[in-house]
Structure formats: C-alpha cells, structure tokens
C-alpha atoms as a printed R data frame, in Angstrom:
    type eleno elety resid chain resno       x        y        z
1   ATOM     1    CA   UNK     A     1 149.817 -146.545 -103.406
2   ATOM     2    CA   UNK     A     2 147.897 -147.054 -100.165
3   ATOM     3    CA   UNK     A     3 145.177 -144.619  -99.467
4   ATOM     4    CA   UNK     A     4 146.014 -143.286  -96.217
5   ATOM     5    CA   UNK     A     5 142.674 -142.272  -93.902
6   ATOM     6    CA   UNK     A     6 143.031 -139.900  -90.735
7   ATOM     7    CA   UNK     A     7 140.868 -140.339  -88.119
8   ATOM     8    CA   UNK     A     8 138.045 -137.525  -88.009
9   ATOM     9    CA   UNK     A     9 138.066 -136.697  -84.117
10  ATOM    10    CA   UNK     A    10 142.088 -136.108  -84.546
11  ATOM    11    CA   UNK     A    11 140.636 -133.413  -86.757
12  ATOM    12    CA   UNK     A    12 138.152 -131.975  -84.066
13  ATOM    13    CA   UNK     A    13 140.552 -132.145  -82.157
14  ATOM    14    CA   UNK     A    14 143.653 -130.311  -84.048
15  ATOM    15    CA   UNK     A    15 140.316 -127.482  -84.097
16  ATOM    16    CA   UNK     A    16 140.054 -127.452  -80.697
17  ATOM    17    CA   UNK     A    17 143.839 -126.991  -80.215
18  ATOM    18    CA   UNK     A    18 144.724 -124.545  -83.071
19  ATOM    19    CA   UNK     A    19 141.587 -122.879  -83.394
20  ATOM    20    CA   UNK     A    20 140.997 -123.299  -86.903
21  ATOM    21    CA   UNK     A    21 137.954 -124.785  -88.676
22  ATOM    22    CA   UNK     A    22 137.158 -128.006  -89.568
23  ATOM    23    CA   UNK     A    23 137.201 -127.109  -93.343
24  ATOM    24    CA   UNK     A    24 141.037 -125.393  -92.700
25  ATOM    25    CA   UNK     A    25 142.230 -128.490  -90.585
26  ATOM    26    CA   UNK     A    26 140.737 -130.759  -93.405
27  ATOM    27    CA   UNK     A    27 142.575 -129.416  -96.153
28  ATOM    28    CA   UNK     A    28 145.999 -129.524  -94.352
29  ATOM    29    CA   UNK     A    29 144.857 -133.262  -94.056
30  ATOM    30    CA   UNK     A    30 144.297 -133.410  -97.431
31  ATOM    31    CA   UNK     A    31 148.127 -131.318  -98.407
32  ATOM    32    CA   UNK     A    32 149.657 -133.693  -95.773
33  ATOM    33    CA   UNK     A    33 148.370 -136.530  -98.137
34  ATOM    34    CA   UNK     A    34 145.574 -138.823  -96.564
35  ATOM    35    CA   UNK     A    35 142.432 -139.047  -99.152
36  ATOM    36    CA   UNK     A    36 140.019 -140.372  -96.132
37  ATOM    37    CA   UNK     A    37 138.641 -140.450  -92.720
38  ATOM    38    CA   UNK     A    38 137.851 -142.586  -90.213
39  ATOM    39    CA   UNK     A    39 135.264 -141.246  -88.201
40  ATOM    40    CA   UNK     A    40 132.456 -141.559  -85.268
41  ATOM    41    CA   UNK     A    41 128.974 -141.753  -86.634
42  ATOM    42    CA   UNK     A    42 127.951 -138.820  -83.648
43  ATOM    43    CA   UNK     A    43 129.592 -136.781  -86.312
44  ATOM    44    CA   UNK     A    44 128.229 -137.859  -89.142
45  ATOM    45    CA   UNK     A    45 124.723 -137.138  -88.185
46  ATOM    46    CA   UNK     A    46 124.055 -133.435  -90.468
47  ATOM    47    CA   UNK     A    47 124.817 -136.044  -93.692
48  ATOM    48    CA   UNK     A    48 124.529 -133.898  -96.638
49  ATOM    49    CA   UNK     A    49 126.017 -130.711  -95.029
50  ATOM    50    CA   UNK     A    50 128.996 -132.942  -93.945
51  ATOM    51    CA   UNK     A    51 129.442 -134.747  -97.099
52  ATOM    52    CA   UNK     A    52 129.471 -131.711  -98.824
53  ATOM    53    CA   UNK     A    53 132.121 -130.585  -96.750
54  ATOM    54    CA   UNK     A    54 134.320 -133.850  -96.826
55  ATOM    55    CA   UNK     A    55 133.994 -133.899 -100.647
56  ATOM    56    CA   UNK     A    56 134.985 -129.930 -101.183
57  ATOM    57    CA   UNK     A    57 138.224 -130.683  -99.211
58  ATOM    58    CA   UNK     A    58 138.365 -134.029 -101.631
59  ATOM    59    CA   UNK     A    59 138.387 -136.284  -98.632
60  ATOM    60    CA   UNK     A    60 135.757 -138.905  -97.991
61  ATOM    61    CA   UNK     A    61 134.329 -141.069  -94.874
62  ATOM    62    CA   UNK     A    62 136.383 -143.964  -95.779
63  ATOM    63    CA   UNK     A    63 135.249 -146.389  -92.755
64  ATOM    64    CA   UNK     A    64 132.937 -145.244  -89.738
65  ATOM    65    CA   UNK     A    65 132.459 -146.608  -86.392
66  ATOM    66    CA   UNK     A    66 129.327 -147.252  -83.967
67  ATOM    67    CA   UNK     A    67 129.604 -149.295  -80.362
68  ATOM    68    CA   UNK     A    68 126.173 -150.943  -79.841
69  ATOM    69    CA   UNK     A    69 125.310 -152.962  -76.842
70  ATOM    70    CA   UNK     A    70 124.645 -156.432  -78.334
71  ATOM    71    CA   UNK     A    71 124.801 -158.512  -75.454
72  ATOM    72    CA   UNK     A    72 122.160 -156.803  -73.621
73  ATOM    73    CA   UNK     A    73 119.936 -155.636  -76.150
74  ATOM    74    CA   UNK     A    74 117.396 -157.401  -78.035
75  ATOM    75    CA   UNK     A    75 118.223 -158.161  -81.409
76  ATOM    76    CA   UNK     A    76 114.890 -156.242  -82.713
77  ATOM    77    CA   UNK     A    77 116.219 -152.884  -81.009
78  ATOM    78    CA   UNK     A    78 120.154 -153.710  -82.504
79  ATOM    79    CA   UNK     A    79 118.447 -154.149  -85.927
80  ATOM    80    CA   UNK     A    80 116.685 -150.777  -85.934
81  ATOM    81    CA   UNK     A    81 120.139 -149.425  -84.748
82  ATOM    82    CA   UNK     A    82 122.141 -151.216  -87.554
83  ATOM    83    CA   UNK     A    83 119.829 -150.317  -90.045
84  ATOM    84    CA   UNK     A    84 119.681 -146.784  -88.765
85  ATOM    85    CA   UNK     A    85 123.496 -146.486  -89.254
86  ATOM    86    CA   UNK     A    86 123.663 -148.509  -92.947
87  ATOM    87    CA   UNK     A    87 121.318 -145.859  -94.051
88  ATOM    88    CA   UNK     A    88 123.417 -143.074  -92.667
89  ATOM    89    CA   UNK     A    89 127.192 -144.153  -93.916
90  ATOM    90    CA   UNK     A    90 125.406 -144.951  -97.065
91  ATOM    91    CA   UNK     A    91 124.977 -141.271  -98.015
92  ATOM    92    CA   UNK     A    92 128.861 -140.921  -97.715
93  ATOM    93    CA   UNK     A    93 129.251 -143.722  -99.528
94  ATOM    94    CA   UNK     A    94 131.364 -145.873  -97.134
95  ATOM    95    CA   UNK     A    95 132.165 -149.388  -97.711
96  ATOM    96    CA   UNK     A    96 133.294 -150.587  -94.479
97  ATOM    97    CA   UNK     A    97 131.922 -150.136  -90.325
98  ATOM    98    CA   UNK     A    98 133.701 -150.715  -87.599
99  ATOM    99    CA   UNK     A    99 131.108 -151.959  -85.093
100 ATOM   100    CA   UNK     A   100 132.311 -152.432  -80.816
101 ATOM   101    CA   UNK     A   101 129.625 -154.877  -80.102
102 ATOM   102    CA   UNK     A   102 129.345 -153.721  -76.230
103 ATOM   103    CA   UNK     A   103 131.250 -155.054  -73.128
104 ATOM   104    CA   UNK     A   104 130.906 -157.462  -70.535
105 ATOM   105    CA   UNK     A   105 131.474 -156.575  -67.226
106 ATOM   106    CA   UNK     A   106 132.536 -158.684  -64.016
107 ATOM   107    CA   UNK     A   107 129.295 -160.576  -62.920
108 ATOM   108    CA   UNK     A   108 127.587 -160.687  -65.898
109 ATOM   109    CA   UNK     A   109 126.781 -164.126  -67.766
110 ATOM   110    CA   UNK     A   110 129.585 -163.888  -70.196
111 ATOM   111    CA   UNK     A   111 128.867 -167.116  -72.621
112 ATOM   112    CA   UNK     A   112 125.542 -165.927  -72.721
113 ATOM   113    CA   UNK     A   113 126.666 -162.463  -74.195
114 ATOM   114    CA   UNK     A   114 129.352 -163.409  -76.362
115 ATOM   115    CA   UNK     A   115 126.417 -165.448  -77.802
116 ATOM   116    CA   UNK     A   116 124.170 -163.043  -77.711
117 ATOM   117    CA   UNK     A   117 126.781 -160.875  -79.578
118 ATOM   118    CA   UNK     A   118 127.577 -163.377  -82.182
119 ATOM   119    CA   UNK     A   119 124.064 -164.105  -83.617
120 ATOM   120    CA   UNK     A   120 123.570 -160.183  -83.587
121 ATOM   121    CA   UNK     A   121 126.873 -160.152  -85.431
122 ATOM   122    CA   UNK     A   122 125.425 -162.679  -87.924
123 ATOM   123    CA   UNK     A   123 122.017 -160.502  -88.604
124 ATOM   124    CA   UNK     A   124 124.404 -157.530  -89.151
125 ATOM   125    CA   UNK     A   125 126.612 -158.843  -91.505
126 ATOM   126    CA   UNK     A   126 123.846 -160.259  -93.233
127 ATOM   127    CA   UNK     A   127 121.980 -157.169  -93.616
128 ATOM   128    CA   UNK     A   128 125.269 -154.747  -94.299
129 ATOM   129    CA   UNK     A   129 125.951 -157.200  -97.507
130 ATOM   130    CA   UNK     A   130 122.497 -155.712  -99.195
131 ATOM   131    CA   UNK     A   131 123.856 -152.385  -98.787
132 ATOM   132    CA   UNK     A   132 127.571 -153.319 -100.287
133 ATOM   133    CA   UNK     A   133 128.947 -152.919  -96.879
134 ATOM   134    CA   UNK     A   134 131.775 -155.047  -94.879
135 ATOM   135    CA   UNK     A   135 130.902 -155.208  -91.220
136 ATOM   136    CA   UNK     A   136 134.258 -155.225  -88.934
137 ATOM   137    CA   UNK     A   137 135.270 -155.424  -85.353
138 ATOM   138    CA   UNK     A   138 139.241 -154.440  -83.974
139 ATOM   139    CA   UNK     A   139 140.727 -155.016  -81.030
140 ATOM   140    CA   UNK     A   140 139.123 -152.766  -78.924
141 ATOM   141    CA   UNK     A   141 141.517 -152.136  -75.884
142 ATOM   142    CA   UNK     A   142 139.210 -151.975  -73.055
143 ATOM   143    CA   UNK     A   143 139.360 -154.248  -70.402
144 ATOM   144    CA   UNK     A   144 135.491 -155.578  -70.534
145 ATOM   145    CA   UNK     A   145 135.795 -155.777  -74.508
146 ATOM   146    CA   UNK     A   146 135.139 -159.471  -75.603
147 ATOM   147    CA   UNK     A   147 137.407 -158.075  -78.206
148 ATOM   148    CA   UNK     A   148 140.606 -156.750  -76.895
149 ATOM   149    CA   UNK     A   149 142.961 -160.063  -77.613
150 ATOM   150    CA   UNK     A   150 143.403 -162.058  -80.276
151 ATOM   151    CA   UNK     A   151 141.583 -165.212  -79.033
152 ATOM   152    CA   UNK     A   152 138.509 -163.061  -78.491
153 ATOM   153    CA   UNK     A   153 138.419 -162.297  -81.906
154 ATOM   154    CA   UNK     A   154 138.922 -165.316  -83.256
155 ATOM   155    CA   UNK     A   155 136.362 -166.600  -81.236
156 ATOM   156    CA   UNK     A   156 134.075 -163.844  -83.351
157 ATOM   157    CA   UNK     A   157 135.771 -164.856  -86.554
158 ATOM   158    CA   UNK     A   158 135.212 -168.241  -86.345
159 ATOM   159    CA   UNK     A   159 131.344 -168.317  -85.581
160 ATOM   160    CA   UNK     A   160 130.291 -165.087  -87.883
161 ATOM   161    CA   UNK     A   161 130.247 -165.830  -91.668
162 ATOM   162    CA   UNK     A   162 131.507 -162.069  -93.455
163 ATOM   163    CA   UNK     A   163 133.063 -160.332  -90.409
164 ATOM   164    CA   UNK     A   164 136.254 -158.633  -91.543
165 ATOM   165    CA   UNK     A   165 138.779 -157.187  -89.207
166 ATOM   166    CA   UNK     A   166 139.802 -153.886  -88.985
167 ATOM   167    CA   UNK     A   167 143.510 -154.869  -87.496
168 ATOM   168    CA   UNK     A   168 144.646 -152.357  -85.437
169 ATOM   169    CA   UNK     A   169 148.635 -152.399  -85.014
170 ATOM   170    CA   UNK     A   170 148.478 -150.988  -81.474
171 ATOM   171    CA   UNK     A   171 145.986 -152.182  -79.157
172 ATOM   172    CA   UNK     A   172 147.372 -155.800  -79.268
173 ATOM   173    CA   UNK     A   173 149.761 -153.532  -76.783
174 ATOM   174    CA   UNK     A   174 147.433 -152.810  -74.693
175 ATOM   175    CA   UNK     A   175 146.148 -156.450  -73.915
176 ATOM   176    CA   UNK     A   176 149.984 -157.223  -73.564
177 ATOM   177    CA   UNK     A   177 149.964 -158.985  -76.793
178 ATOM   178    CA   UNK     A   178 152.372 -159.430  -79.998
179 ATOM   179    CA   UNK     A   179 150.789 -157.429  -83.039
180 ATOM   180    CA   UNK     A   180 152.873 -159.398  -85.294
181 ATOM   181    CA   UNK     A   181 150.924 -163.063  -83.546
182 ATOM   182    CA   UNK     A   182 147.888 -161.501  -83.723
183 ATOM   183    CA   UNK     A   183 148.381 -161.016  -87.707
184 ATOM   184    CA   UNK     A   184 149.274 -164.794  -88.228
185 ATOM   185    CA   UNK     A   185 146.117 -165.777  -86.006
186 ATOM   186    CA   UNK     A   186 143.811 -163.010  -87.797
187 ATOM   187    CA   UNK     A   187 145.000 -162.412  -91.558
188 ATOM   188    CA   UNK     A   188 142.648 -164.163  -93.369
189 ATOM   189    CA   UNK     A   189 140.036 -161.641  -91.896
190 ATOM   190    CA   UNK     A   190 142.063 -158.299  -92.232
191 ATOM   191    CA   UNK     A   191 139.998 -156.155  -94.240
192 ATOM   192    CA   UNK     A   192 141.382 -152.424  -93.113
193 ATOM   193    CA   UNK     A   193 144.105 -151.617  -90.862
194 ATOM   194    CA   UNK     A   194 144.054 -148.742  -88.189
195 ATOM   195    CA   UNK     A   195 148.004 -147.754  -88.207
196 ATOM   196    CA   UNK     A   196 148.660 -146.664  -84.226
197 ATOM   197    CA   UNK     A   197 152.041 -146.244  -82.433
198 ATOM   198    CA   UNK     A   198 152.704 -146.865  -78.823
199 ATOM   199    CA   UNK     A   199 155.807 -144.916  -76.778
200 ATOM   200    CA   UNK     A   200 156.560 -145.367  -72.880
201 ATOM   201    CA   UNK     A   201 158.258 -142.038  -73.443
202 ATOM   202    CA   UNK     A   202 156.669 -139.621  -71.281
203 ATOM   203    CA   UNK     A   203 158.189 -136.606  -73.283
204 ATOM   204    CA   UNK     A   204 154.388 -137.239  -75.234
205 ATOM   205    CA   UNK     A   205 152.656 -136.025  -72.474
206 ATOM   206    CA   UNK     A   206 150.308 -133.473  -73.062
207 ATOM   207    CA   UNK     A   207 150.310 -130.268  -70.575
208 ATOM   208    CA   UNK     A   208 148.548 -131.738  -67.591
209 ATOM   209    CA   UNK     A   209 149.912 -135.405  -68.319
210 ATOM   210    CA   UNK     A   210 146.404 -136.422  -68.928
211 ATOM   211    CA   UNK     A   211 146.719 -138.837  -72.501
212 ATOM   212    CA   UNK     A   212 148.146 -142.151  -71.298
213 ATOM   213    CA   UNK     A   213 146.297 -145.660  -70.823
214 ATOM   214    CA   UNK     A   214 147.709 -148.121  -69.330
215 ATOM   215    CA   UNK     A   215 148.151 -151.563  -70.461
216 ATOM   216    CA   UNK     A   216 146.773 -154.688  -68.700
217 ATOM   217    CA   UNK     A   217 150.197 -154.916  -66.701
218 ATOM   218    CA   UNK     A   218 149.890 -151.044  -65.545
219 ATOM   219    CA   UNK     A   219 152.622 -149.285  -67.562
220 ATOM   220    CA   UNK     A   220 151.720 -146.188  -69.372
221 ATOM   221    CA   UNK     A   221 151.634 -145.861  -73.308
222 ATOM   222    CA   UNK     A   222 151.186 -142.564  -74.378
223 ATOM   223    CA   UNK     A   223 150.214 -141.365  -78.103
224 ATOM   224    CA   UNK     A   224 153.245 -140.993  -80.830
225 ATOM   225    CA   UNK     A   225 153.137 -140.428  -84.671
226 ATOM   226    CA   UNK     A   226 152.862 -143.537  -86.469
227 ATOM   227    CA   UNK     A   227 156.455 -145.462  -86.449
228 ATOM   228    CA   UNK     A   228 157.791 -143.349  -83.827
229 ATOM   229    CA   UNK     A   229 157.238 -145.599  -81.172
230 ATOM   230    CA   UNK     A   230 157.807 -149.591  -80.045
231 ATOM   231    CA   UNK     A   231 155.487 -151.528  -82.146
232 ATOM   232    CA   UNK     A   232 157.181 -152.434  -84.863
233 ATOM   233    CA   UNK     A   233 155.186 -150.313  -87.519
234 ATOM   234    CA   UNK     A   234 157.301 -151.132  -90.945
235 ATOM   235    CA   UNK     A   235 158.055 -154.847  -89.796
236 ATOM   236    CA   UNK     A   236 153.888 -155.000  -89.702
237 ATOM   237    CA   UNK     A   237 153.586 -153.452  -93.083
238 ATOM   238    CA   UNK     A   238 156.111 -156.058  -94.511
239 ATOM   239    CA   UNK     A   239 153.871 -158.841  -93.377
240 ATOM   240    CA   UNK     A   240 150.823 -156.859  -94.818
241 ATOM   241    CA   UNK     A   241 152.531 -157.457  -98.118
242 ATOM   242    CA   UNK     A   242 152.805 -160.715  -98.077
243 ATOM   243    CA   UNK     A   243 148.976 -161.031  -97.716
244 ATOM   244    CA   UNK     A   244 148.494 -158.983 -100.850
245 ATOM   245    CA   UNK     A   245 146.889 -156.403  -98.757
246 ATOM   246    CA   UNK     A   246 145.804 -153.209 -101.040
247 ATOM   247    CA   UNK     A   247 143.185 -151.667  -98.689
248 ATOM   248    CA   UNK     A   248 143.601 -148.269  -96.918
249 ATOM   249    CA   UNK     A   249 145.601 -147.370  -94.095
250 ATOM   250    CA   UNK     A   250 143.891 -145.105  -91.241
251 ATOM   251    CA   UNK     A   251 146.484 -142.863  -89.057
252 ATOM   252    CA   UNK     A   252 145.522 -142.878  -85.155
253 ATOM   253    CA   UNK     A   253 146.672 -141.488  -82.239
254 ATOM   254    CA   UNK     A   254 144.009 -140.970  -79.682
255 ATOM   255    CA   UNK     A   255 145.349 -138.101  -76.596
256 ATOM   256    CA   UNK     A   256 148.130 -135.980  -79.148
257 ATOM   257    CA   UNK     A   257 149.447 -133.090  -77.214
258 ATOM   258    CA   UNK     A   258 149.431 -131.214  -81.004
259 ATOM   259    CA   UNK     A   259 147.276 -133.439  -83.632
260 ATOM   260    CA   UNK     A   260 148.022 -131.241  -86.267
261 ATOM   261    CA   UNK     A   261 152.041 -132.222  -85.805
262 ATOM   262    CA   UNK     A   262 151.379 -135.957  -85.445
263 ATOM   263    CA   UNK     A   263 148.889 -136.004  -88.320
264 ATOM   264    CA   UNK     A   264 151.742 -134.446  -90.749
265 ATOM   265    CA   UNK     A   265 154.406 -136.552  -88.997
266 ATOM   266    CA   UNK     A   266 152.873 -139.690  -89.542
267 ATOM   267    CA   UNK     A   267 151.764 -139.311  -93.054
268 ATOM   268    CA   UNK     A   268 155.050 -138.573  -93.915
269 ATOM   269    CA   UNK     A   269 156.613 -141.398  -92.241
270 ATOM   270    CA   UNK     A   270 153.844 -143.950  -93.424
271 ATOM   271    CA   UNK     A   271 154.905 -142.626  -96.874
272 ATOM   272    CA   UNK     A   272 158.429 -143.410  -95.850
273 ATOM   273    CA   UNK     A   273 157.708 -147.084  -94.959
274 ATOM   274    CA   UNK     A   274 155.866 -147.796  -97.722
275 ATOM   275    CA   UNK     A   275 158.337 -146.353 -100.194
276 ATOM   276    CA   UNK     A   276 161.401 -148.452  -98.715
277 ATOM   277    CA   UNK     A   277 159.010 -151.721  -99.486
C-alpha cells in the first residue's frame, strides 16, 4: 500500500486552530493513517529535537521543500544554500527535495534566467546524488513561476539530467491546465505525487472568506479534502498505475477552514480510491 505523507504546515496549522500541540495533532495524523510529512525546511531547522519528535509519533520527513532564487543568484551562493539544506534533510533521513527555483517577474531577462536556473539545477542534482537524494521541482502555481505549466517543466526536464517531478494533481488547475495532459507530457519524470483537490464551491470558505486563489482566468478555487472536488483525483491514480508508480502520496490542502477534518477526510478517501483499484 501507498505510504500516504501529510503536509507538516497543515499540522501547524490544525495547532493553531484546535489548540493542541504539535505532538497531539501528529499522532491523530499518524491514527488517521499517513506514515510521513511533507514539510518546509523553516521548520526543520531544531533537527534532532524535531526528529525526535517525528520519530516518537512514528512519522518521518518523507520529502522537504526549499524555494531558492536561482536566476538571480550566483551559483557559488545557491551551492552554499543547497549544500546547507542536503546536510539538514539528511539528519531526517529524507530521500527526496522539492526545490522552487525562484520566479521571473515582468521585465526581467527571462531566457537568461531560465538558463541561469537550469545549470544551477544541473549542479544541484549533481551534488544531491552524493547524498542519496532526488532533487524535484512541481508545478508551482504562481504566476511568475517558470514552473507553473506543463511546457515549463518540460522545458526543465529536458535540459537537467536527474530532475524528478513531484506531480502535483492540482495546480495544473491553477495554470488552466488538464492534470491528466500534464501526466502524459511529464510521467517519465514523476518521482512523488502531492495529492490536492480543487472545489469552486464556496461552502469551503473559511470564516472571513480569506483561502481562495484564483486561477489564471480569475475564478476562485478554494481548498477541499482530497477527491472531494473537480480534478479528477481516482481517474489520476488509475493512470499512476499504469506507470508502475509505488512512491508515496502527500495529502495537501493549503487555506482549510478545519485541517484537522480535511486531514482525516482525505486519508480516508485516498484509502478509498486506492482500495477500489
């Protein structure tokens, strides 16, 4: 069975709204039935105090994320970063980053940063494989990411040897794209998959109507436990079979009005989807 991962800022955030400890919000994680975490590296920082904590709830820091800011930066101050964070995710014993490799604003020179960004790429990946770690980007939905579509990424793919993709089932959404396309385009790079739900249905808005994006055409998509909303989540785990894929599955949603709800609901109908394969 798929290890499912929940993502370590819903669990922050579940604190925040129940006013229980990270420890007690952990090990409902843990009885709802993920065995991981996705999680920021901001948090990660106190490594052997957290560790000890992730391991004593018998979760672990499955993948962890960092943005940098390639196409501006030289590559000797992104190497010292990189290196920095390797050494850090190394004491939790993750296997797999998630690095957002900046953004690229209006105005700037952007073939000159999206090269910029792809040698950088290329001395990260390089370096991550001495430390047994997969370097990945998603489809970060922000509209200055060079990677919120699916040609963006491909354009990544197909100029950095070793960069998996951490596919992310609902951000294709956001740059008005088909998740299913983007998985024919992308598959031979899918290394982890972040499992997120999209709804139009405003009845997820949180008290003062504050968690919706909107997509590149201006509608609203607000946060909904995974396969509760439009995307299509079992139809994408169907094509995940067919590419053999046996990796983990992280639960997202961003902006919950009550994380500790939508963490349990979406376990539960992950489990669900799964089990009907």
């Amino acid at each position: 069975m798929h290890q499912l991962n929940i993502f370590h800022e819903h669990v922050m955030e579940a604190c925040a709204q129940k006013g229980m400890t990270e420890e007690a919000v952990l090990l409902h994680a843990k009885k709802a039935g993920y065995d991981g975490l996705e999680c920021d590296w901001l948090r990660l920082t106190n490594a052997k105090k957290k560790a000890a904590l992730f391991d004593g709830c018998g979760l672990k820091a499955d993948s962890v994320y960092r943005t940098f800011d390639m196409g501006r930066r030289e590559l000797r101050e992104t190497e010292k970063e990189y290196l920095e964070f390797f050494d850090l995710v190394s004491v939790y014993g993750t296997k797999k980053v998630l690095c957002i490799p900046g953004f690229i604003h209006p105005g700037d020179d952007a073939a000159a940063m999206r090269s910029r960004m792809n040698e950088q790429l290329c001395h990260m990946c390089e370096a991550a494989r001495e430390y047994g770690i997969t370097v990945t980007l998603e489809d970060y939905d922000h509209v200055d990411s060079p990677c919120s579509t699916m040609g963006g990424l491909r354009q990544f793919f197909d100029s950095v040897p070793g960069l998996g993709f951490s596919y992310d089932t609902g951000n294709f959404a956001y740059s008005n794209e088909s998740a299913q396309e983007a998985f024919h385009l992308l598959k031979d790079r899918i290394v982890h998959v972040h499992l997120k739900d999209r709804t139009r249905d405003s009845a997820y808005a949180n008290a003062d109507d504050s968690n919706w994006v909107n997509d590149v055409t201006g509608q609203r998509m607000y946060p909904v436990p995974v396969c509760d909303g439009y995307i299509g989540i079992a139809g994408l785990l169907k094509e995940l079979k067919t590419i053999g894929y046996e990796g983990a599955f992280s639960l997202e949603h961003f902006g919950a009005a009550d994380q500790l709800e939508f963490m349990t609901r979406s376990a539960a109908n992950v489990r669900a989807a799964l089990a009907a394969l």
